[in-house]
C-alpha positions as CSV (number, residue, x, y, z in Angstrom):
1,X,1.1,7.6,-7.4
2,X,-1.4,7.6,-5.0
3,X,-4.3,7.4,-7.4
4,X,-3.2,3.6,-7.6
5,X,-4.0,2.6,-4.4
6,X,-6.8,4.5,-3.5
7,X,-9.3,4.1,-7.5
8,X,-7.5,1.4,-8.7
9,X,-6.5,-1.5,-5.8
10,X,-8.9,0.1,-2.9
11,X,-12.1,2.0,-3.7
12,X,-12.9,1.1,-7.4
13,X,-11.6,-1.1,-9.9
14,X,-10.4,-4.0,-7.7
15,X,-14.0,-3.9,-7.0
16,X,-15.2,-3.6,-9.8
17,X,-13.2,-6.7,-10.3
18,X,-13.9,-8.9,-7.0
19,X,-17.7,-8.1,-6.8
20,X,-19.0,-7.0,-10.7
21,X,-16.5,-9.5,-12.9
22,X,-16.3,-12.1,-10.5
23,X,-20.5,-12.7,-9.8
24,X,-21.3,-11.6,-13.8
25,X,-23.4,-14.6,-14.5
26,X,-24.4,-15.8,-10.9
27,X,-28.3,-16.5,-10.5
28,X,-29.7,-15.7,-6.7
29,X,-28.6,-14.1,-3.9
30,X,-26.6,-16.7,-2.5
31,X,-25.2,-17.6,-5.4
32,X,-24.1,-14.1,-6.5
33,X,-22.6,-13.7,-2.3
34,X,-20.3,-17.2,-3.3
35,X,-19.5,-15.5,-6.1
36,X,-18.4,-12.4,-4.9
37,X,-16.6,-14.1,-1.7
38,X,-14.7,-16.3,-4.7
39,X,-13.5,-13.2,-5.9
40,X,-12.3,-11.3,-3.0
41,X,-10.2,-14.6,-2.5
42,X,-9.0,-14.7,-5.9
43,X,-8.3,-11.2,-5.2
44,X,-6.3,-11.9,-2.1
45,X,-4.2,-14.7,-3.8
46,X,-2.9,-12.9,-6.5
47,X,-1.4,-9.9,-4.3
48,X,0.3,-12.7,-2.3
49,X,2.0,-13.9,-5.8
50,X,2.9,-10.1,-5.9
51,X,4.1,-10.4,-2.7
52,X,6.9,-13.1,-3.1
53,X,8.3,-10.8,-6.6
54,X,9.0,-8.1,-4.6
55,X,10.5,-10.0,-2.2
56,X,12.9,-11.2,-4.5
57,X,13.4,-7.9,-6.9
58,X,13.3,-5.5,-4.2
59,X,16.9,-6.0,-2.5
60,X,18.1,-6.9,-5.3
61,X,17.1,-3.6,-7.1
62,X,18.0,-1.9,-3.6
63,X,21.1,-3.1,-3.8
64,X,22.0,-2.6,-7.6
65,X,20.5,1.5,-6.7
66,X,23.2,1.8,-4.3
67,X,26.1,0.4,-5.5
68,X,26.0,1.1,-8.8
69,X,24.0,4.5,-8.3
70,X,21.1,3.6,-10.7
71,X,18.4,5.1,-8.9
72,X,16.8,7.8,-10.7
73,X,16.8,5.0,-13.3
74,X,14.9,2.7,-11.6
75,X,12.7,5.0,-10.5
76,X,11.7,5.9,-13.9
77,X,11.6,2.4,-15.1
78,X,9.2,1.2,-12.1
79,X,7.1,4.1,-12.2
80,X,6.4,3.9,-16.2
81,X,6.1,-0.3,-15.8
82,X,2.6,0.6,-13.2
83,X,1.9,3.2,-15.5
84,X,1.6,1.0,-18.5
85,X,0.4,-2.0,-16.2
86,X,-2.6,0.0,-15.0
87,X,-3.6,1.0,-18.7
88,X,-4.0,-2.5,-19.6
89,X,-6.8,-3.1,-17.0
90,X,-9.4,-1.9,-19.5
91,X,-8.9,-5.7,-21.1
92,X,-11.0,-6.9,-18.1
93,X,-14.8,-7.0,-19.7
94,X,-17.4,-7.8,-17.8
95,X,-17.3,-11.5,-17.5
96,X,-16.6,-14.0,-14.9
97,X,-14.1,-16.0,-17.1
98,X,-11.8,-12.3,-16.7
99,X,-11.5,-12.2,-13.2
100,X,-8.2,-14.0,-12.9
101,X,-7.1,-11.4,-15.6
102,X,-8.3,-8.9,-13.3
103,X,-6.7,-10.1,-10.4
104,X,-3.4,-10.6,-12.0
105,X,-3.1,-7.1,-13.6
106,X,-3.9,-6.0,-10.5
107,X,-0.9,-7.5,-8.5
108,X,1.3,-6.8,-11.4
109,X,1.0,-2.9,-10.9
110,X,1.2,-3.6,-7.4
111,X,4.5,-5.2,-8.1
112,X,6.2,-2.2,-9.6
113,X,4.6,0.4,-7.9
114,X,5.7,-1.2,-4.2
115,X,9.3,-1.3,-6.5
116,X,9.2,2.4,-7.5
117,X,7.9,3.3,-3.5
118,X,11.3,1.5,-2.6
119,X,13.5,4.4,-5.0
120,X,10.8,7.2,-3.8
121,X,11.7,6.4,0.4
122,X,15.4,6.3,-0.4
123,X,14.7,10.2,-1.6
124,X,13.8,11.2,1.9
125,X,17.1,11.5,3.6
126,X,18.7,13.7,0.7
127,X,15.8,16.4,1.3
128,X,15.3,16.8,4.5
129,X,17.2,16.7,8.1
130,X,16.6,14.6,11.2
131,X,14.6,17.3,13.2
132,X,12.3,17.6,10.1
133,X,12.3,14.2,8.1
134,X,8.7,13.2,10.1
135,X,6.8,16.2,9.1
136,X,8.3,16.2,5.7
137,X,7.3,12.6,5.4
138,X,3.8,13.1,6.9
139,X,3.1,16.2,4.8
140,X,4.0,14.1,1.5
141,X,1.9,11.7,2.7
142,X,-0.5,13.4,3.1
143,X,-0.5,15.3,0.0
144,X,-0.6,11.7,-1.6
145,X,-3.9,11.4,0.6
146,X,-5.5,14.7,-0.9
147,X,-4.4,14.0,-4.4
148,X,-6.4,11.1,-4.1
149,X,-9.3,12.7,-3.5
150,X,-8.9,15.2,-6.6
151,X,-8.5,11.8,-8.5
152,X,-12.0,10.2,-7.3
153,X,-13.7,12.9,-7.5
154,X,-12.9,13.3,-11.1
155,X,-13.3,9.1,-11.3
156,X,-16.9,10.1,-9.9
157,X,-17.7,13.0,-11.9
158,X,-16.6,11.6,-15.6
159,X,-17.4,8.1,-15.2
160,X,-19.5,7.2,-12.6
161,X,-22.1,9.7,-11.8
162,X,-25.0,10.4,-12.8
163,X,-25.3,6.8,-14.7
164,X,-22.3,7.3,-17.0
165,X,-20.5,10.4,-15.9
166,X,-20.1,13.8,-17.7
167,X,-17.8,11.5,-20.6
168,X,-21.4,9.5,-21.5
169,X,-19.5,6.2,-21.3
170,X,-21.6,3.4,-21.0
171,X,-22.1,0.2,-18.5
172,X,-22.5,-1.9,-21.3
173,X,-20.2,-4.6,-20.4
174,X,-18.9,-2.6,-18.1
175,X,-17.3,0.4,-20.1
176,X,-17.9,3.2,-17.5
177,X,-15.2,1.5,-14.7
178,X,-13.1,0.0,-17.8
179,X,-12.0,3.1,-18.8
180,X,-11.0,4.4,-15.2
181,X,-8.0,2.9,-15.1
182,X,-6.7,4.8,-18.7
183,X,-7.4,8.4,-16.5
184,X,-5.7,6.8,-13.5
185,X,-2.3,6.1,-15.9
186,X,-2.5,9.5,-17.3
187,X,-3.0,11.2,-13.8
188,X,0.3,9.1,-12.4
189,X,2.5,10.1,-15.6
190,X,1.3,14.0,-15.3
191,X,1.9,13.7,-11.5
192,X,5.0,11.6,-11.1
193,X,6.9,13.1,-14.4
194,X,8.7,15.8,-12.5
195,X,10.2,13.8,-9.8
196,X,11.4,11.3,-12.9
197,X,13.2,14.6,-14.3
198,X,14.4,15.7,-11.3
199,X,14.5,13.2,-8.8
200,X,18.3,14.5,-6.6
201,X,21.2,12.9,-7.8
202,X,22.4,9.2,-6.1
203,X,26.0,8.4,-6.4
204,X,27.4,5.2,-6.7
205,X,28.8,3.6,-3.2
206,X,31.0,1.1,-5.2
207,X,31.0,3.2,-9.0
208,X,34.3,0.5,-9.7
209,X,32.7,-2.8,-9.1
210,X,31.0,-4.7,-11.5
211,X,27.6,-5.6,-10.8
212,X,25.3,-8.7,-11.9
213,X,22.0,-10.2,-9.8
214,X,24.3,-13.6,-8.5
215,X,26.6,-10.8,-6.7
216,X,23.3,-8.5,-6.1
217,X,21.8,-11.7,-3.8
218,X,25.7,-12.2,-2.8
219,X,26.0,-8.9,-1.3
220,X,22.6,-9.2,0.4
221,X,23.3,-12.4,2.1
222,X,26.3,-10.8,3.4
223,X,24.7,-7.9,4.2
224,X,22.2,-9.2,6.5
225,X,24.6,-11.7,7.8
226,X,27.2,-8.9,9.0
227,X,23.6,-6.6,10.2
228,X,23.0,-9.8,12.5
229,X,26.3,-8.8,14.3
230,X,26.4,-5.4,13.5
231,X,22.7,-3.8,13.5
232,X,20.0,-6.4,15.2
233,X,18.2,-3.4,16.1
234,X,17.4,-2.9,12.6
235,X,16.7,-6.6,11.9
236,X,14.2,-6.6,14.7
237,X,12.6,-3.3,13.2
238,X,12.2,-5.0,9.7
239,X,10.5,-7.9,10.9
240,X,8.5,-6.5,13.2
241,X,7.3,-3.7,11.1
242,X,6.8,-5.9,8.0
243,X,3.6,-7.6,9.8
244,X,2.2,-4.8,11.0
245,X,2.4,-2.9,7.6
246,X,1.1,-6.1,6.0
247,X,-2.0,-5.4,8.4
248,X,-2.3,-1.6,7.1
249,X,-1.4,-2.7,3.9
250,X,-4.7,-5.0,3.7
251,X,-6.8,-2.2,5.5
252,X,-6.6,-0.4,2.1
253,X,-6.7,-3.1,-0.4
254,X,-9.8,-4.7,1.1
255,X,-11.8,-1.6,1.7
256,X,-13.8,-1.4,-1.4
257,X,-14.2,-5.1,-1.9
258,X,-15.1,-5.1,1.7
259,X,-17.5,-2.0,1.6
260,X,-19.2,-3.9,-1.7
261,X,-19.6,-7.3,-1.1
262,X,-20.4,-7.1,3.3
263,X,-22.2,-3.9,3.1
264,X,-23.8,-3.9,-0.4
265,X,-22.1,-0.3,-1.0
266,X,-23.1,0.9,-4.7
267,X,-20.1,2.3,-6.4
268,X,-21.1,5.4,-6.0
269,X,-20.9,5.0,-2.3
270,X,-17.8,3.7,-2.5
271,X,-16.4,6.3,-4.0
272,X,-17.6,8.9,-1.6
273,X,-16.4,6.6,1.6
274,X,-13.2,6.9,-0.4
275,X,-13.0,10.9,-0.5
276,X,-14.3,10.7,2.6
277,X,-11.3,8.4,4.0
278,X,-8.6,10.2,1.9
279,X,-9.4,13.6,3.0
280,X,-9.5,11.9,7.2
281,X,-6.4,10.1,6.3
282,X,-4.4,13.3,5.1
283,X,-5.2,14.9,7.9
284,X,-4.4,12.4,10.2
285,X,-1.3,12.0,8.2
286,X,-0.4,15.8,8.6
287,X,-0.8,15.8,11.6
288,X,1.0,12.8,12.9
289,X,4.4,13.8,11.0
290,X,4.0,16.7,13.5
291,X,3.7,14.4,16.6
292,X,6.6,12.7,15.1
293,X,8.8,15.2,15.3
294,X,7.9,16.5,18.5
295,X,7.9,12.8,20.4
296,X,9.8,10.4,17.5
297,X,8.3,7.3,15.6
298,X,8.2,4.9,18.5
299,X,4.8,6.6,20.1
300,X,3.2,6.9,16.8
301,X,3.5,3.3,15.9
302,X,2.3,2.1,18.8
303,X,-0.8,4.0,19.4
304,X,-2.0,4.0,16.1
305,X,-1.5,0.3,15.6
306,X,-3.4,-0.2,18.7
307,X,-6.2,3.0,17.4
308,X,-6.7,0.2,14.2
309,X,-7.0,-2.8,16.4
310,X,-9.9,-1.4,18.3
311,X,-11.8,-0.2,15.7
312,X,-11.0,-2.6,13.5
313,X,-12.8,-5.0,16.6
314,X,-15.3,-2.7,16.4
315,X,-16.4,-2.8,13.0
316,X,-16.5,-6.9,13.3
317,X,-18.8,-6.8,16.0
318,X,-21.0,-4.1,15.0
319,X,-22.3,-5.1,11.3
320,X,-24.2,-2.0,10.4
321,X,-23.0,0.4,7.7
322,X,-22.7,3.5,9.8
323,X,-20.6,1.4,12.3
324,X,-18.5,0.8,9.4
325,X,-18.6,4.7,8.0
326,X,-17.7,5.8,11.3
327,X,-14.9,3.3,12.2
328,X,-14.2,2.7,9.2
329,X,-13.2,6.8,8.6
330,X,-11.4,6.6,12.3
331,X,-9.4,4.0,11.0
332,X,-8.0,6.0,8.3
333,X,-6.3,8.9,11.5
334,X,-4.0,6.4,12.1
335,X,-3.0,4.6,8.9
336,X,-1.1,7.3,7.6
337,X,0.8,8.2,10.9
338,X,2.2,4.6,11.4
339,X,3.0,4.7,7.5
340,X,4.9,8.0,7.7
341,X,6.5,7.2,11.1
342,X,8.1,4.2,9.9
343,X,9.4,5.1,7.2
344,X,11.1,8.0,8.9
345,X,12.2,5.3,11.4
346,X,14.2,3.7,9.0
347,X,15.7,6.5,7.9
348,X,16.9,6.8,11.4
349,X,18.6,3.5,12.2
350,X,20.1,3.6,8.6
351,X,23.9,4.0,8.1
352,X,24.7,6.6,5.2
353,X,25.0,5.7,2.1
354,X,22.7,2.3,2.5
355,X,19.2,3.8,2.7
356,X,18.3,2.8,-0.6
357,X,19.5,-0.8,-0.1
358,X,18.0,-1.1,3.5
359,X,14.6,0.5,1.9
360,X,14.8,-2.2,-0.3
361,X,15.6,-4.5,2.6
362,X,12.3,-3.1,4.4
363,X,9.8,-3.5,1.0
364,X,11.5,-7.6,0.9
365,X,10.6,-7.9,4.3
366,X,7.1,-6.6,4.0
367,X,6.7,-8.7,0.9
368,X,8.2,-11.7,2.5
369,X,5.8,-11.8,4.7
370,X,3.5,-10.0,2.6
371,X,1.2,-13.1,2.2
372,X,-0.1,-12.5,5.8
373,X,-2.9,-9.8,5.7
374,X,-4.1,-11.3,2.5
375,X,-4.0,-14.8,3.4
376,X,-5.4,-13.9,6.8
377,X,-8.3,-12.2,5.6
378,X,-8.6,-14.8,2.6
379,X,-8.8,-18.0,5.1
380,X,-11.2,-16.0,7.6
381,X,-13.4,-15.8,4.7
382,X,-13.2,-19.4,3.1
383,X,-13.8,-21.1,6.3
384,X,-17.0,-18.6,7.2
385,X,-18.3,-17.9,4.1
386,X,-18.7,-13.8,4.6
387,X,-16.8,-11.1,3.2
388,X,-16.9,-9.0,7.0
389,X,-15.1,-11.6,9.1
390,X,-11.6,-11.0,7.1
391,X,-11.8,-7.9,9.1
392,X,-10.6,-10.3,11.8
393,X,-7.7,-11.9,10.2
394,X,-6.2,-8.6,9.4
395,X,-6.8,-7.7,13.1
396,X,-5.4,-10.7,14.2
397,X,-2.0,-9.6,11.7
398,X,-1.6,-6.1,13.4
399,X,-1.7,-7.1,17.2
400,X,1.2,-10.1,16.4
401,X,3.0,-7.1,14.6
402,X,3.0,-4.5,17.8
403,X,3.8,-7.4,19.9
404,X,6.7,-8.1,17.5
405,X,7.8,-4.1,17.8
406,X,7.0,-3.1,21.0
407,X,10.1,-4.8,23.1
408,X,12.4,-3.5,20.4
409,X,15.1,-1.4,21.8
410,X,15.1,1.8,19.7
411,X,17.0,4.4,21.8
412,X,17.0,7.8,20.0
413,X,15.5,6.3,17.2
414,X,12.9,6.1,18.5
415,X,12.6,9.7,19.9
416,X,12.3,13.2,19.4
417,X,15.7,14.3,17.6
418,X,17.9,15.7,19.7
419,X,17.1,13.6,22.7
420,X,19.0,11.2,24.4
């Protein structure tokens, strides 16, 4: 499932969409840079429309996995939905009038795949054990990471290098990336098919009750109402983890766009900064889902919030492409770890039989305030004009969210298990 995020909405065809479709047509250098900057909003504005569906599906969905123990079935339906989603994309030629096509495809897919990541996380508790759930959560991670780099180097080999790939696909209007996104669908149904057949079984926490979306969003409401009273600690965690994974969130999606359009990458360099980051990332990734279960969640967040803050300053201030290879690749240590360690913090501060509900909880949340990375780095760049200072807005997102989590009182969540 990885393969979406890092070819399709990171490194290649979101892109090929915000810097190719969008400035198709423009005349001049400045008028292709307004062109391009146009797009990256455009972009940007559609995954906040994405943003505000899963805020309203995934509780709902959460909810209806739980009670009425449909989640192997929702997983199935929101994993095929991106698959199909993403094997529309071809549809986008090469023309500025498709960029809102683009755009919208785009956040479609990243509509149910953010649903189907909400049924994946609720697998987590039923396969491993507290002392182990952050290196089993890092590793898989990680493996997501690596597989991702298996996937663009095949995206770089059969389409995109040298000229049109081993395939012989053609740039004319814009073949060669078109058909990218029909390999990435058939790399996420190979890879995702046998968790679909054999994902563990979910039972029902209310098998009796009848179930429609008025009493989904009843339940909910009730839900959180009774968590106010019963579990702030989790309420805190929600919030304040839903900015700062809005600001990872936008690391990713902005990457390639970012890397194109501030640093005049060629999509061949793009995809190699894109290896380059997946194969950093996993390790990272690895790595920190070790640290995690030797010193709990609660470290991990906080220092590699604050390891993206700094480089994140430091690519903004330094403009040069190798300032931007080397932070850039630094940045991707600590995305992973903060990722993996808060998901396993959920896990944590979740009562039995609710994870799926509260995972759904934690995607609403995230998507509720989803809008922020996006718009941040969106209104950075329509009031100056270039590409490189949304870096600051999505700076600006992550030090509000570690200020949000930092006074949070975890206890042993927040530790090593087995400590008090």
């Amino acid at each position: 499932m990885s393969a979406f995020s890092s070819v399709i909405l990171t490194f290649v065809f979101a892109t090929y969409v915000a810097s190719a479709v969008a400035s198709e047509g423009a005349v001049g250098e400045e008028a292709i840079t307004a062109a391009q900057a146009h797009g990256s909003q455009v972009l940007t504005t559609w995954q906040s429309i994405g943003a505000v569906a899963v805020a309203l599906l995934a509780p709902l969905l959460g909810n209806l996995a739980d009670r009425g123990g449909a989640r192997n079935a929702l997983l199935r339906i929101t994993t095929l939905a991106t698959v199909v989603t993403i094997a529309l994309m071809p549809l986008v030629a090469l023309d500025s009038d498709y960029l809102t096509l683009g755009a919208a495809l785009i956040a479609l897919a990243v509509v149910f795949s953010e649903l189907a990541g909400v049924f994946v996380n609720s697998v987590l508790p039923e396969i491993s054990s507290p002392a182990d759930r952050g290196r089993i959560s890092g590793t898989a991670w990680a493996v997501g990471y690596w597989g991702s780099i298996g996937c663009l180097g095949l995206v770089l080999v059969l389409f995109v290098m040298p000229g049109t790939g081993l395939l012989g696909i053609t740039g004319e209007d814009g073949w060669n990336y078109r058909a990218i996104p029909l390999f990435v669908a058939l790399w996420i149904l190979v890879g995702t098919t046998p968790l679909m057949l054999r994902a563990p079984k979910h039972p029902a926490s209310a098998p009796d009750e009848r179930w429609n979306p008025w009493q989904g969003y009843a339940h909910i409401v009730r839900r959180v109402i009774r968590a106010f009273r019963e579990e702030p600690v989790m309420l805190q965690y929600l919030v304040a983890s839903a900015i700062y994974r809005d600001g990872l969130g936008a690391v990713f999606s902005i990457a390639g766009v970012l890397a194109a359009n501030a640093y005049g990458f060629s999509f061949e360099g793009i995809i190699v900064f894109g290896i380059a980051a997946n194969l950093v990332a996993g390790f990272g990734v690895y790595l920190g889902g070790k640290v995690d279960d030797r010193v709990g969640p609660r470290p991990v967040i906080i220092t590699g919030s604050l390891g993206v803050i700094v480089l994140g300053l430091v690519v903004l201030f330094f403009g040069s492409s190798l300032v931007f290879w080397i932070a850039g690749l630094a940045i991707c240590l600590f995305v992973g770890p903060v990722q993996s360690a808060s998901r396993n913090l959920l896990t944590r501060l979740s009562q039995p039989g609710r994870e799926t509900e509260n995972f759904g909880l934690y995607a609403t949340t995230g998507r509720a305030l989803g809008f922020l990375g996006t718009a941040a780095f969106a209104a950075t760049v329509a009031i100056s004009g270039e590409t490189r200072t949304g870096i600051l807005g999505i700076v600006l997102v992550m030090a509000l969210g570690l200020i949000a989590f930092v006074p949070i009182r975890l206890g042993a969540a927040g530790r090593a298990a087995g400590t008090v």
